[in-house]
PQR file of N, CA, C, O and H, with PARSE charges and radii, in Angstrom:
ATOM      1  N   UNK A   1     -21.493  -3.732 -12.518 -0.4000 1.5000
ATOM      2  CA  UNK A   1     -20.552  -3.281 -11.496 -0.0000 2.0000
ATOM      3  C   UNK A   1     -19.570  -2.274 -12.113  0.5500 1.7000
ATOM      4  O   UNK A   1     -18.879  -2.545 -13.095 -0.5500 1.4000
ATOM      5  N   UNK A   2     -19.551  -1.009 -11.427 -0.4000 1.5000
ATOM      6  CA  UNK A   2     -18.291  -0.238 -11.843 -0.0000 2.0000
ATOM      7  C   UNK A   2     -17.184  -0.715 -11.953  0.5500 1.7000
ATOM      8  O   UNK A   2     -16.894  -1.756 -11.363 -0.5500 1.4000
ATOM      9  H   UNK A   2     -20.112  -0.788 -10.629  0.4000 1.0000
ATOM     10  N   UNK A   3     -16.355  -0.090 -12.699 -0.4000 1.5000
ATOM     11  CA  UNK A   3     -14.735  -0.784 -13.160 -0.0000 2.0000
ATOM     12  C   UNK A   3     -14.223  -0.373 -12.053  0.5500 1.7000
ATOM     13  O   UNK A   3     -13.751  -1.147 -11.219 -0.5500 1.4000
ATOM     14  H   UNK A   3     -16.591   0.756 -13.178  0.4000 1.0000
ATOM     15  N   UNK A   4     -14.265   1.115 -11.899 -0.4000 1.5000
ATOM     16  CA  UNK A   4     -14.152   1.723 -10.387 -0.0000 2.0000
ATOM     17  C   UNK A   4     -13.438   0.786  -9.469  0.5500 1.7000
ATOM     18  O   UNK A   4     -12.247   0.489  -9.376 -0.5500 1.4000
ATOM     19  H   UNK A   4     -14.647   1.743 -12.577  0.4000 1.0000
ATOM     20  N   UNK A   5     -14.812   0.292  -8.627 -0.4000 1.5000
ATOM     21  CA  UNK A   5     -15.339  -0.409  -7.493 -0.0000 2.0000
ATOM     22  C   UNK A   5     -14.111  -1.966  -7.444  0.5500 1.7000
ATOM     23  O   UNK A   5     -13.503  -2.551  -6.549 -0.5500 1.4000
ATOM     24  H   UNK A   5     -15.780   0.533  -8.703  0.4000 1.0000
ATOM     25  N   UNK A   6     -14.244  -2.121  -8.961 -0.4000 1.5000
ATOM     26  CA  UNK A   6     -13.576  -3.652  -8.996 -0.0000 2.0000
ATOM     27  C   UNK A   6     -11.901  -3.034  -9.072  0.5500 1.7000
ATOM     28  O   UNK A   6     -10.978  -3.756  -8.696 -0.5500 1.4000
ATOM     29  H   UNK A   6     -14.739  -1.645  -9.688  0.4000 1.0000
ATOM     30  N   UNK A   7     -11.753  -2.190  -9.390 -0.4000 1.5000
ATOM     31  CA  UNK A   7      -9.869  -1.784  -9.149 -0.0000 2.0000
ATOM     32  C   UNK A   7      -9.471  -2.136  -8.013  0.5500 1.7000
ATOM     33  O   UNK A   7      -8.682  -2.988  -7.604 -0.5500 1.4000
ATOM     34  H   UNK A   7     -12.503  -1.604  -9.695  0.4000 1.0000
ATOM     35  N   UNK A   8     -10.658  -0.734  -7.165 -0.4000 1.5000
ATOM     36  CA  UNK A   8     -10.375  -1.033  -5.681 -0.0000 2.0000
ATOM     37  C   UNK A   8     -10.424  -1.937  -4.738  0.5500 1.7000
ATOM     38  O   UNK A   8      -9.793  -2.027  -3.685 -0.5500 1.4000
ATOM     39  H   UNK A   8     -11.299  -0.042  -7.497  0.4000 1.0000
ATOM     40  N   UNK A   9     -11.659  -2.952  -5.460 -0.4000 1.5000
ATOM     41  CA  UNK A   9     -11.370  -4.233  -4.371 -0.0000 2.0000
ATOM     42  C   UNK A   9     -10.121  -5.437  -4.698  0.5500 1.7000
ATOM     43  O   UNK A   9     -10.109  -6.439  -3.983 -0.5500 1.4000
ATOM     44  H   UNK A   9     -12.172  -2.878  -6.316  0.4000 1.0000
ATOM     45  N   UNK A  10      -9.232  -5.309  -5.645 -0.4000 1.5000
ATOM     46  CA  UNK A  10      -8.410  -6.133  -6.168 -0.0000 2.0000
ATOM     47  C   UNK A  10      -7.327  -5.212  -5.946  0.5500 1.7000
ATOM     48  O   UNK A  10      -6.327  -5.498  -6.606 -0.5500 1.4000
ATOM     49  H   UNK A  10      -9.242  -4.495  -6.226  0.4000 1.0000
ATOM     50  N   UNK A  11      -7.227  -4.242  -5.252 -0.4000 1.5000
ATOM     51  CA  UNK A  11      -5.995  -3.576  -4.960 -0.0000 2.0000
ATOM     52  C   UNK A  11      -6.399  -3.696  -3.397  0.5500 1.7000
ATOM     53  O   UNK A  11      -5.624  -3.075  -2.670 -0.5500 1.4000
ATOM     54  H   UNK A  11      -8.039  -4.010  -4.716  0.4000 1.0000
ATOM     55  N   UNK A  12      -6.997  -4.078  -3.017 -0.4000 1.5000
ATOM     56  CA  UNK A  12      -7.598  -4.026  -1.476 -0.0000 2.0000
ATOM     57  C   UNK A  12      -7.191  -5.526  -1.123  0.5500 1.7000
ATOM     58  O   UNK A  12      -6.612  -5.842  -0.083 -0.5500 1.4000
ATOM     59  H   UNK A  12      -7.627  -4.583  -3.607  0.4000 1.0000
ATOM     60  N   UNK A  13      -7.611  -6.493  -2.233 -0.4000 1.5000
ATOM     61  CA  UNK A  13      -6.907  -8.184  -1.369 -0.0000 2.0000
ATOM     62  C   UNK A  13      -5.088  -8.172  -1.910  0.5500 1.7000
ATOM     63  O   UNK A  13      -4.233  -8.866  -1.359 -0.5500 1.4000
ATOM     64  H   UNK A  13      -8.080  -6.236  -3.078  0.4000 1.0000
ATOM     65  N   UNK A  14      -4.839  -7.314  -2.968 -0.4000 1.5000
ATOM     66  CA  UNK A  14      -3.527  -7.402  -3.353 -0.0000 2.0000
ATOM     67  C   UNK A  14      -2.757  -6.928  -1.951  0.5500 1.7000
ATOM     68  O   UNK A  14      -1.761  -7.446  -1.445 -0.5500 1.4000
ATOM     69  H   UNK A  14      -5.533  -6.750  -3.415  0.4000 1.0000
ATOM     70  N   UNK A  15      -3.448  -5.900  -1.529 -0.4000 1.5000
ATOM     71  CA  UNK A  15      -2.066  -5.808   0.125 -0.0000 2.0000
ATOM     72  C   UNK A  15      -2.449  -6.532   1.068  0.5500 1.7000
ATOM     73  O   UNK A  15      -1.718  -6.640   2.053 -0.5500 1.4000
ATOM     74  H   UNK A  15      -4.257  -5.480  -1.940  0.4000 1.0000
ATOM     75  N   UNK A  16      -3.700  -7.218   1.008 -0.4000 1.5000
ATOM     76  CA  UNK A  16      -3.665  -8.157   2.196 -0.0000 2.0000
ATOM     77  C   UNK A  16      -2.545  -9.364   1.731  0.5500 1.7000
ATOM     78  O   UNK A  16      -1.615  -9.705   2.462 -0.5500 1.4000
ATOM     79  H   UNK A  16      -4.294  -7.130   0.208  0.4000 1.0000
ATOM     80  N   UNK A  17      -2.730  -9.773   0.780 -0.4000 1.5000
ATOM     81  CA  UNK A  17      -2.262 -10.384   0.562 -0.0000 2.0000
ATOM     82  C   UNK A  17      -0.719 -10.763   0.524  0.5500 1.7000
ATOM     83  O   UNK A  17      -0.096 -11.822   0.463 -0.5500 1.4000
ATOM     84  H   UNK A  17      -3.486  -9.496   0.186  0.4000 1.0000
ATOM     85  N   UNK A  18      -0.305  -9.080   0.603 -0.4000 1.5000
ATOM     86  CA  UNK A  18       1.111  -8.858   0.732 -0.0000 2.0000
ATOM     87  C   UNK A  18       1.485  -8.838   2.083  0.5500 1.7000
ATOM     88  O   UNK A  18       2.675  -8.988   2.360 -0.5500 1.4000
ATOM     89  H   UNK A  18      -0.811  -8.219   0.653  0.4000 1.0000
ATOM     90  N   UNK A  19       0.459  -8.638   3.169 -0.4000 1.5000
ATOM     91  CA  UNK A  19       0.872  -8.374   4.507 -0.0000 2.0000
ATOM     92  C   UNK A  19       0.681  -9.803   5.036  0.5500 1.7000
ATOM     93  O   UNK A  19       1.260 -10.146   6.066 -0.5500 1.4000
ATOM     94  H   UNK A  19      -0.507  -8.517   2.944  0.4000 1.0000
ATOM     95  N   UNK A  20      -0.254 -10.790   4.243 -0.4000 1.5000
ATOM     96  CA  UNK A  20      -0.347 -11.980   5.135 -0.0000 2.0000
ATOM     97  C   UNK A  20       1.142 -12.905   4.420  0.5500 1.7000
ATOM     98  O   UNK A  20       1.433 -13.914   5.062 -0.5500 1.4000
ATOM     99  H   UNK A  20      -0.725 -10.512   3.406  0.4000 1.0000
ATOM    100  N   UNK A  21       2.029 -12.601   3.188 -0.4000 1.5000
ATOM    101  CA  UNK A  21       3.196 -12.923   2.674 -0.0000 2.0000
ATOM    102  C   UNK A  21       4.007 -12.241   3.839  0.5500 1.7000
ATOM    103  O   UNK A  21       4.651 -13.056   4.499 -0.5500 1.4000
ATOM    104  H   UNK A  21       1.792 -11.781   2.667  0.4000 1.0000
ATOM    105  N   UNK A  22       4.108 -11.085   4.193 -0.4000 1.5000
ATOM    106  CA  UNK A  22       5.405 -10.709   5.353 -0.0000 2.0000
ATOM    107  C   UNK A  22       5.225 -11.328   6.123  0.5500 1.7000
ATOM    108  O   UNK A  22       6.168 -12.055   6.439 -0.5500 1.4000
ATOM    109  H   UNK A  22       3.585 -10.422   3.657  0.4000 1.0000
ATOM    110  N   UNK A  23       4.144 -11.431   6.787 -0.4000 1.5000
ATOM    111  CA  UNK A  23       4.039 -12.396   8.153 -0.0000 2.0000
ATOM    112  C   UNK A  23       4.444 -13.589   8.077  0.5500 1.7000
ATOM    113  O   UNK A  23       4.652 -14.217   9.116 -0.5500 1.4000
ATOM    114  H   UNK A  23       3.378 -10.841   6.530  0.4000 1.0000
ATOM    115  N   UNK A  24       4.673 -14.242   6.656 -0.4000 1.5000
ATOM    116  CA  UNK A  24       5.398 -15.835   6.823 -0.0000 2.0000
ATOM    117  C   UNK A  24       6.496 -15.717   7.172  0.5500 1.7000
ATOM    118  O   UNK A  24       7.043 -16.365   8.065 -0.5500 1.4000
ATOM    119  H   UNK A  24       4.504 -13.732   5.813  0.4000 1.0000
ATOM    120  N   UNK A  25       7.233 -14.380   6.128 -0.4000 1.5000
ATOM    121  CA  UNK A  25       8.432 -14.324   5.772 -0.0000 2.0000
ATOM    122  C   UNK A  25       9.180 -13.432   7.109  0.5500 1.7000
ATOM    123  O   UNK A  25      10.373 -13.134   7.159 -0.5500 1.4000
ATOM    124  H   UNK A  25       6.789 -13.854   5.403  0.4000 1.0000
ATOM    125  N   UNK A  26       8.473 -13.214   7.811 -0.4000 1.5000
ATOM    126  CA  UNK A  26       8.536 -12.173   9.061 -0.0000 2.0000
ATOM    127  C   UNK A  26       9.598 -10.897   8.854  0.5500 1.7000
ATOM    128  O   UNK A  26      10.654 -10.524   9.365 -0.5500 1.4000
ATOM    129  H   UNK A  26       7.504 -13.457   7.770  0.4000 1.0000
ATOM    130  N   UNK A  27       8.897 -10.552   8.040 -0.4000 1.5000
ATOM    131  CA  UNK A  27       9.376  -9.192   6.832 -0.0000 2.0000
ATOM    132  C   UNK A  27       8.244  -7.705   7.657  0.5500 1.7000
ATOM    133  O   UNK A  27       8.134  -6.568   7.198 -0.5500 1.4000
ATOM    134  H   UNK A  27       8.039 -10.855   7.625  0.4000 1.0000
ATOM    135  N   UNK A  28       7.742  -8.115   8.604 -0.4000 1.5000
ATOM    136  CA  UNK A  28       6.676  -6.903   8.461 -0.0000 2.0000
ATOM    137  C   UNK A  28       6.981  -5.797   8.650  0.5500 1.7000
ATOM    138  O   UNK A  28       6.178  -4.966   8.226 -0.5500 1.4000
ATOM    139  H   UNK A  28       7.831  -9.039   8.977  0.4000 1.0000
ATOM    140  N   UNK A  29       8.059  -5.346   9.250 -0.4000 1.5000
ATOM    141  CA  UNK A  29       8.960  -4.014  10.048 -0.0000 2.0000
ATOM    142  C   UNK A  29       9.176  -3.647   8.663  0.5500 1.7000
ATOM    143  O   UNK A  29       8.980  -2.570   8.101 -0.5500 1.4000
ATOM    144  H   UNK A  29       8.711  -6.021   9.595  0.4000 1.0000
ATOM    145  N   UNK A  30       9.623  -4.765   8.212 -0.4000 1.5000
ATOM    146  CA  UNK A  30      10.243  -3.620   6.615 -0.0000 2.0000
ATOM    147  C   UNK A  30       9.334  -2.923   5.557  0.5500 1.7000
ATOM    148  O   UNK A  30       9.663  -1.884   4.984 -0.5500 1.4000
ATOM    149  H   UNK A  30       9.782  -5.641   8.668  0.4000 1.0000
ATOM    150  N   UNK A  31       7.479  -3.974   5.227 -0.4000 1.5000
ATOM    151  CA  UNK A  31       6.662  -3.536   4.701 -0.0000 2.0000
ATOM    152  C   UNK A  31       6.219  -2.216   5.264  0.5500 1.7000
ATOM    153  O   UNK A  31       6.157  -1.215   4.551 -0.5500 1.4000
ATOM    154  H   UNK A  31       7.212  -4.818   5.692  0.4000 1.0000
ATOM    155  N   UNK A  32       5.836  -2.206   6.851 -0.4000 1.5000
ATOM    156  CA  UNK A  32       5.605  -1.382   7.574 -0.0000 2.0000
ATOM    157  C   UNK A  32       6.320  -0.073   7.352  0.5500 1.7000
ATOM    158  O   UNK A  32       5.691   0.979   7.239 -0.5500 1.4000
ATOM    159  H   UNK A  32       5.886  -3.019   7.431  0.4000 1.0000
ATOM    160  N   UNK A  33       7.681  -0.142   7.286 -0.4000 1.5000
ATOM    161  CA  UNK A  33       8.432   0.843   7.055 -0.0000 2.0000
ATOM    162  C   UNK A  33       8.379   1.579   5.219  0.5500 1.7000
ATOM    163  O   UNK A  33       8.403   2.616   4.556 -0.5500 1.4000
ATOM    164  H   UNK A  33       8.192  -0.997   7.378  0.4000 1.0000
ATOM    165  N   UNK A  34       8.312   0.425   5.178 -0.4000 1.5000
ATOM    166  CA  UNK A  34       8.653   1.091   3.073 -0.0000 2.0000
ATOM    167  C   UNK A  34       6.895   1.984   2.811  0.5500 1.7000
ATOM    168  O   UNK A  34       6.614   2.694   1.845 -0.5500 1.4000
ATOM    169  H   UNK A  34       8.292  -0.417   5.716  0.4000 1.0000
ATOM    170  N   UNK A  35       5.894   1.616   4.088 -0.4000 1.5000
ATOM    171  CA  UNK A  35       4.465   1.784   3.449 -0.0000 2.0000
ATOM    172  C   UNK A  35       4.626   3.113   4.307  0.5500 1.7000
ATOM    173  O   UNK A  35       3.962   3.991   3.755 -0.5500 1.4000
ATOM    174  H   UNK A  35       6.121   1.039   4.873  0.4000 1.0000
ATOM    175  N   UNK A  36       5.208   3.556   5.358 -0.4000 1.5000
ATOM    176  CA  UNK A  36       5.281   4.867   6.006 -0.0000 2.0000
ATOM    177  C   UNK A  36       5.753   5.780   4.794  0.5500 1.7000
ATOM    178  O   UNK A  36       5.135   6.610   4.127 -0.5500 1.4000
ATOM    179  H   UNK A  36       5.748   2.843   5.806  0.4000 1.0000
ATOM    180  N   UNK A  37       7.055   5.338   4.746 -0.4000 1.5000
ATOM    181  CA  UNK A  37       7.933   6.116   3.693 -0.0000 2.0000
ATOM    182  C   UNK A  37       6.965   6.797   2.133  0.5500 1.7000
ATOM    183  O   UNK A  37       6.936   7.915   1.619 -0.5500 1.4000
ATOM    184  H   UNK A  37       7.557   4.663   5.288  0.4000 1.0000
ATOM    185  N   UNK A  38       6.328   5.575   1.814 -0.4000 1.5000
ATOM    186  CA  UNK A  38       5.357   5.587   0.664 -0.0000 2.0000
ATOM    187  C   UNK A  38       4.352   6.603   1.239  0.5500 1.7000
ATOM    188  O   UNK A  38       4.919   7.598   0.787 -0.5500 1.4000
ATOM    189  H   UNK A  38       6.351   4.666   2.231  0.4000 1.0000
ATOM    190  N   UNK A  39       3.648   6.936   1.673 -0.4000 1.5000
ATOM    191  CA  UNK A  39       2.998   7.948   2.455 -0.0000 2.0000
ATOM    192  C   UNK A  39       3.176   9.434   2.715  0.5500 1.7000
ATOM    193  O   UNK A  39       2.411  10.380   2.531 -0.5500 1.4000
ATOM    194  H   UNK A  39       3.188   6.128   2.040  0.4000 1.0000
ATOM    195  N   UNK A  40       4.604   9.348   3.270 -0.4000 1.5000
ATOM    196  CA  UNK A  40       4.982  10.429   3.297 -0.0000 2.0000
ATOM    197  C   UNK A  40       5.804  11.246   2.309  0.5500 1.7000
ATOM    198  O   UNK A  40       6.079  12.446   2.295 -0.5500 1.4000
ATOM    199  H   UNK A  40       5.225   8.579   3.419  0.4000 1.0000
ATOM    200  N   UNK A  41       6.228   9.892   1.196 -0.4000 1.5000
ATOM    201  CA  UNK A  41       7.162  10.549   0.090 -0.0000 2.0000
ATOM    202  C   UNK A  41       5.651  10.879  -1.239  0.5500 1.7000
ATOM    203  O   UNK A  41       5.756  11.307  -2.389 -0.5500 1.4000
ATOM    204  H   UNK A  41       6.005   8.917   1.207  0.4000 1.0000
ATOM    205  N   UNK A  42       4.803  10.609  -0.728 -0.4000 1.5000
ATOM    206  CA  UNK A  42       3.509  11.477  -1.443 -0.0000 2.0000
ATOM    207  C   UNK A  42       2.634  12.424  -1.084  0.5500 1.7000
ATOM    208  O   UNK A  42       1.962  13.111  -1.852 -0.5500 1.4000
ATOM    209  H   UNK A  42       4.718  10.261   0.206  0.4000 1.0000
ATOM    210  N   UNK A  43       2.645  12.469   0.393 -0.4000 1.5000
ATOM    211  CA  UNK A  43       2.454  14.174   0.901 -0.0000 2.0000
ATOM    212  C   UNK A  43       3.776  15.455   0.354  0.5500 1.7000
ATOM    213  O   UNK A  43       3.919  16.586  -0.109 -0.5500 1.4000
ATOM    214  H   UNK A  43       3.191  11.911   1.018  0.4000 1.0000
ATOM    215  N   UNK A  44       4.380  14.443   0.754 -0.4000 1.5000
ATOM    216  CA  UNK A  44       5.496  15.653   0.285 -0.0000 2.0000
ATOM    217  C   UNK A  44       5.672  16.182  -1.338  0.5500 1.7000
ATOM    218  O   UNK A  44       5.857  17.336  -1.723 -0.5500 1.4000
ATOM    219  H   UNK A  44       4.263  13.524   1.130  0.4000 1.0000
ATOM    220  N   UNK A  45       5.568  15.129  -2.024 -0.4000 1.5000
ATOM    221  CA  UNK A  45       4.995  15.331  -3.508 -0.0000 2.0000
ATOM    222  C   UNK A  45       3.805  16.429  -3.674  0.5500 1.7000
ATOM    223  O   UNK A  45       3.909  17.499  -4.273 -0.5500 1.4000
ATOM    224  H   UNK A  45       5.417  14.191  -1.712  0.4000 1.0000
ATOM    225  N   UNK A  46       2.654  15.927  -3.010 -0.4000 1.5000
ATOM    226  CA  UNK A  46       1.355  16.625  -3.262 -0.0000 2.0000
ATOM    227  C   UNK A  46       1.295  17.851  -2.986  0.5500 1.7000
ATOM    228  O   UNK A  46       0.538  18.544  -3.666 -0.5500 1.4000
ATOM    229  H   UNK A  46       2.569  15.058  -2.523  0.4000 1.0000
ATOM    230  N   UNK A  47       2.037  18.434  -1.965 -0.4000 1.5000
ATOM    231  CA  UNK A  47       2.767  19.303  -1.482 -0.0000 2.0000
ATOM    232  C   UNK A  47       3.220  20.241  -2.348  0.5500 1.7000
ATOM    233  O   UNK A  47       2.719  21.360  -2.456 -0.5500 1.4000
ATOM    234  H   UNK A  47       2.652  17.871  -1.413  0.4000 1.0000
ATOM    235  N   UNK A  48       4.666  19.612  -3.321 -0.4000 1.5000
ATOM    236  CA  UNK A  48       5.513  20.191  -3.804 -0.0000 2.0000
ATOM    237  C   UNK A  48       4.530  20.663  -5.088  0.5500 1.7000
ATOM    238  O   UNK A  48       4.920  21.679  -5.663 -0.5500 1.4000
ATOM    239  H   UNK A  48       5.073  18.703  -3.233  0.4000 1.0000
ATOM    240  N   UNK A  49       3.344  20.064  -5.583 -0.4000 1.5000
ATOM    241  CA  UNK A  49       2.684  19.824  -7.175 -0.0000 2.0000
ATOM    242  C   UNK A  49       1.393  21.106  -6.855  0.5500 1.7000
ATOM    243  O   UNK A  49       0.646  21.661  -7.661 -0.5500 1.4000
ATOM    244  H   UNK A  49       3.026  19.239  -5.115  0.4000 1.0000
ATOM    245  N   UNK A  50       1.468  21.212  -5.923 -0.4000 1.5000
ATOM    246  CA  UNK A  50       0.487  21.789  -5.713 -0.0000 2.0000
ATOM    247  C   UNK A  50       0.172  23.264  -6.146  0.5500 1.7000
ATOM    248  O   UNK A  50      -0.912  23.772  -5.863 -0.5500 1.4000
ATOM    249  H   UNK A  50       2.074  20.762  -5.268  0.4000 1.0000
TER
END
């Protein structure tokens, strides 16, 4: 198995895992929000590097 393949699937249950933690904590507006922000504060990066 690629090392690859195995990053991505252990970074793939790591945010489920973080989104099924907000939902206890009924935090999700804020994950939701910090993961927009995260998004767009790296277009704007990719942007600027480019």
């Amino acid at each position: 198995m690629n090392i690859n393949k195995i990053r991505k699937t252990l970074y793939k249950i790591a945010r489920i895992l973080g989104d099924v933690n907000a939902v206890k904590k009924g935090k999700v507006g804020k994950r939701v929000g910090r993961r927009v922000a995260g998004k767009a504060t790296g277009k704007a990066l990719r942007k600027l590097f480019k």
